[in-house]
C-alpha positions as CSV (number, residue, x, y, z in Angstrom):
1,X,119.6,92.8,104.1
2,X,121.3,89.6,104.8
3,X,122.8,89.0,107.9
4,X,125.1,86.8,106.8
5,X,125.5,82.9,108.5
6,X,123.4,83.9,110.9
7,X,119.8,83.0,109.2
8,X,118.5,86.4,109.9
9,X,117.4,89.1,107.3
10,X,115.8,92.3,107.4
11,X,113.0,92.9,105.4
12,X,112.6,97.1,104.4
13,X,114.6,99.3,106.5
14,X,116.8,102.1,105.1
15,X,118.3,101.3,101.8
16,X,119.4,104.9,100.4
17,X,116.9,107.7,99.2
18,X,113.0,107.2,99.0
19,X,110.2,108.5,97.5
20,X,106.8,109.4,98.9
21,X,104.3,107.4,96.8
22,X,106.4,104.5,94.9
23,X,109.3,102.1,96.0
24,X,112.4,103.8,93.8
25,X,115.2,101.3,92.5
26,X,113.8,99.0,95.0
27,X,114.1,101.1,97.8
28,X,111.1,100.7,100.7
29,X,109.0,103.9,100.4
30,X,108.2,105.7,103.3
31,X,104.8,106.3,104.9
32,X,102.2,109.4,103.4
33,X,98.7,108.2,103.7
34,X,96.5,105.6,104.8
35,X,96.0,102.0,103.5
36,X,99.9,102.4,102.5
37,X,101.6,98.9,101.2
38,X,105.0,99.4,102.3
39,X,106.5,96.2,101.5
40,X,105.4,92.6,100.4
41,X,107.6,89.6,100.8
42,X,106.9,86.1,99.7
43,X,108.7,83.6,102.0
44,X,110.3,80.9,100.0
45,X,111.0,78.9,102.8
46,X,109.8,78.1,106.9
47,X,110.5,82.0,108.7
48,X,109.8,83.7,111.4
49,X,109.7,87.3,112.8
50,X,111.6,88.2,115.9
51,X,111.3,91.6,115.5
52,X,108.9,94.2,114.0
53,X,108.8,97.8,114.0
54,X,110.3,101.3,112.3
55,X,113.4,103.8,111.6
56,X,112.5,107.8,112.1
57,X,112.8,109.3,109.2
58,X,111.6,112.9,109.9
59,X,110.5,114.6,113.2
60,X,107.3,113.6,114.7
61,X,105.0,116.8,115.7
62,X,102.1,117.2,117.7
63,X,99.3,115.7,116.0
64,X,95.8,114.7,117.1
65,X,95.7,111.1,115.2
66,X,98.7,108.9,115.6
67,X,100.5,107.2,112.6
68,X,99.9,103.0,112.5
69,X,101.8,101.1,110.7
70,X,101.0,97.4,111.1
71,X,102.6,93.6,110.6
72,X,100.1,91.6,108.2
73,X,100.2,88.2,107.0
74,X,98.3,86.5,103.4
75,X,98.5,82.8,103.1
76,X,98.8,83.8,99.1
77,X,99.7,86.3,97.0
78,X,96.4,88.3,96.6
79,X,94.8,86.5,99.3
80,X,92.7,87.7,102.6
81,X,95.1,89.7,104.9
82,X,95.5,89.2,108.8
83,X,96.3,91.8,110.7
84,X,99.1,90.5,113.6
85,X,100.5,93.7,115.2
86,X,99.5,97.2,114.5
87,X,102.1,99.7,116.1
88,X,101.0,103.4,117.4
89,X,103.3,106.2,116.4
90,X,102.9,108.7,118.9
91,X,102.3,110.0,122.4
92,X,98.4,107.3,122.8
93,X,100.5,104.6,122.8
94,X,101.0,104.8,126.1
95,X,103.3,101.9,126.0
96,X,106.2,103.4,124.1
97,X,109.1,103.6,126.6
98,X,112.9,104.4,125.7
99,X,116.2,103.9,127.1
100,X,117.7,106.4,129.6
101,X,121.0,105.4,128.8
102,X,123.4,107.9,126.8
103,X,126.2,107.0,124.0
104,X,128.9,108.8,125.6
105,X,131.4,106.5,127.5
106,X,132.2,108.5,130.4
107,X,129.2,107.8,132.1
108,X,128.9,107.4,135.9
109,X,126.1,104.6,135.9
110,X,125.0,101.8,132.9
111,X,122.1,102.2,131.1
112,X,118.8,101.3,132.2
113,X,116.4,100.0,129.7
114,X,112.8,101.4,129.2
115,X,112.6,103.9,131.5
116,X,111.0,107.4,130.3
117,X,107.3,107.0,128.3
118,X,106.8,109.3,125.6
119,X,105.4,112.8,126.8
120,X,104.7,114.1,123.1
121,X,104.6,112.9,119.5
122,X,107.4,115.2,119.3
123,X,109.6,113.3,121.5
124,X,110.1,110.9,118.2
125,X,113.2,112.1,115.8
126,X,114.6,111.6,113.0
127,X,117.1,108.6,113.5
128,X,114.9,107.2,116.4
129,X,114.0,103.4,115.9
130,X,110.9,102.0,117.5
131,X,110.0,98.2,118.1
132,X,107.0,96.7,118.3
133,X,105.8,94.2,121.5
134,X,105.3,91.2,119.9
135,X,104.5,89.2,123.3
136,X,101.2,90.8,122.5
137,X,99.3,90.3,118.9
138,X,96.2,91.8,117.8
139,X,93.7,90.5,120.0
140,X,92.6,86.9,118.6
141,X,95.8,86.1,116.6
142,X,98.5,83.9,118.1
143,X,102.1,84.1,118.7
144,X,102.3,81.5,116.2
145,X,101.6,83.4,113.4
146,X,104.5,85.0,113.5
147,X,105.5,82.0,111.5
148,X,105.4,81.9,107.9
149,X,105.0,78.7,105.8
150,X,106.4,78.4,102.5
151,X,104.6,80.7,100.0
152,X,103.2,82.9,102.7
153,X,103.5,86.7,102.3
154,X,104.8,89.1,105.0
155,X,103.1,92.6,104.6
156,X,103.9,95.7,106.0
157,X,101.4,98.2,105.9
158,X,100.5,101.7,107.2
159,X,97.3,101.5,107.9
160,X,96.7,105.3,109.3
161,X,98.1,108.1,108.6
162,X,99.0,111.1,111.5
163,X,97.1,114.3,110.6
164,X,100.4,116.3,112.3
165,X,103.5,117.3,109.8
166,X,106.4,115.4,109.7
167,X,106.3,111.9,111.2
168,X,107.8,109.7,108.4
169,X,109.0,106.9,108.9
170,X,110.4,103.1,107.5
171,X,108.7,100.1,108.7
172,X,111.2,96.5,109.0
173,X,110.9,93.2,110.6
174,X,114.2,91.3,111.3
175,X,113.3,87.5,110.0
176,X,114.6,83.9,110.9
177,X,115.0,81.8,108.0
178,X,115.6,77.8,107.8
179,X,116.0,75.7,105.0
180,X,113.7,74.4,102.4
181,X,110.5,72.0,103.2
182,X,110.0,69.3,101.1
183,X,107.3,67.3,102.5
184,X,104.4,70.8,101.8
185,X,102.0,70.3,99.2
186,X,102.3,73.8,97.7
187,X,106.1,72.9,97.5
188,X,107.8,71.7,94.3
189,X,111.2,70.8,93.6
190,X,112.4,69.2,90.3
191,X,114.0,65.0,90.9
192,X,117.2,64.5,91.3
193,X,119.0,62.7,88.6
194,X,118.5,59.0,88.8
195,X,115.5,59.5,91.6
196,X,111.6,58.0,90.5
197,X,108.7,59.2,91.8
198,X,107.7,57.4,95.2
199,X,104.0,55.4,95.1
């Protein structure tokens, strides 16, 4: 999804109906066992992630393995993959906070944000969205590898599945984009008419 001027896209989200083991008409799959590629982008040009993480697509239950889906990065098509975040689905991620707030408008007080942990896998619903810390990468991997150089792939990945029912989900990262690079030696770009080539 482009977000217009802004620079930002969002890579997999919800984009209509899905099936369980194949992308259909381009649409993102959603997750059903381990080792799952979700979605693969190349990045044509300097990016970076500002946010990772996934839409609810069915009701968590209690289960006695959480769900992980994960962030991953190949310098190449094809290539070695590194994993940068891998987010817990469920109640041993004992990170996972929500709002308190509520939608109606005649509340008393604002919203507060982050303020009740997660009890139970159950407490995640269809429609909930869950966001990834990205202050804090797999141990070992930088913050700067949330940016992507030209011809770098992006990889979403669920990595392990939940042994509860239920619990699908759709991963996404929302991605800054800038223009093209030039100067990169895996970058070509055809001469402008009436330009040589430089010595």
């Amino acid at each position: 999804m482009d977000l217009g001027m802004t620079g930002y896209q969002i890579i997999g989200g919800i984009r209509g109906s899905y099936a369980a083991n194949a992308p259909v008409d381009e649409n993102v799959q959603t997750e059903e066992t381990a080792d799952t590629l979700l979605v693969e982008f190349v990045c044509p040009v300097h990016c970076e992630v500002v946010a990772f993480g996934v839409v609810v697509t069915e009701d968590f239950t209690s289960q006695a393995t959480d769900a992980v889906v994960s962030l991953k990065k190949a310098l190449t098509v094809g290539g070695s993959e590194t994993v940068l975040k891998a987010l817990t689905l469920g109640s041993s991620n004992t990170a996972l906070v929500r709002g308190n707030g509520t939608r109606s408008n005649t509340a008393a007080t604002p919203p507060k944000d982050n303020q009740v942990a997660i009890a139970a896998d159950a407490d995640l619903d269809t429609g909930d969205v869950v966001y990834a810390d990205l202050d804090t990468l797999t141990p070992t991997q930088p913050l700067a590898n949330l940016h992507f150089w030209p011809g770098e792939v992006l990889i979403l990945e669920h990595t392990t599945a939940s042994t509860g029912a239920g619990g699908a989900y759709v991963p996404f990262a929302i991605v800054k984009m800038s223009g093209p690079d030039f100067t990169q030696d895996n970058t070509w770009r055809e001469l402008r008419s009436g330009e040589e080539v430089l010595d």
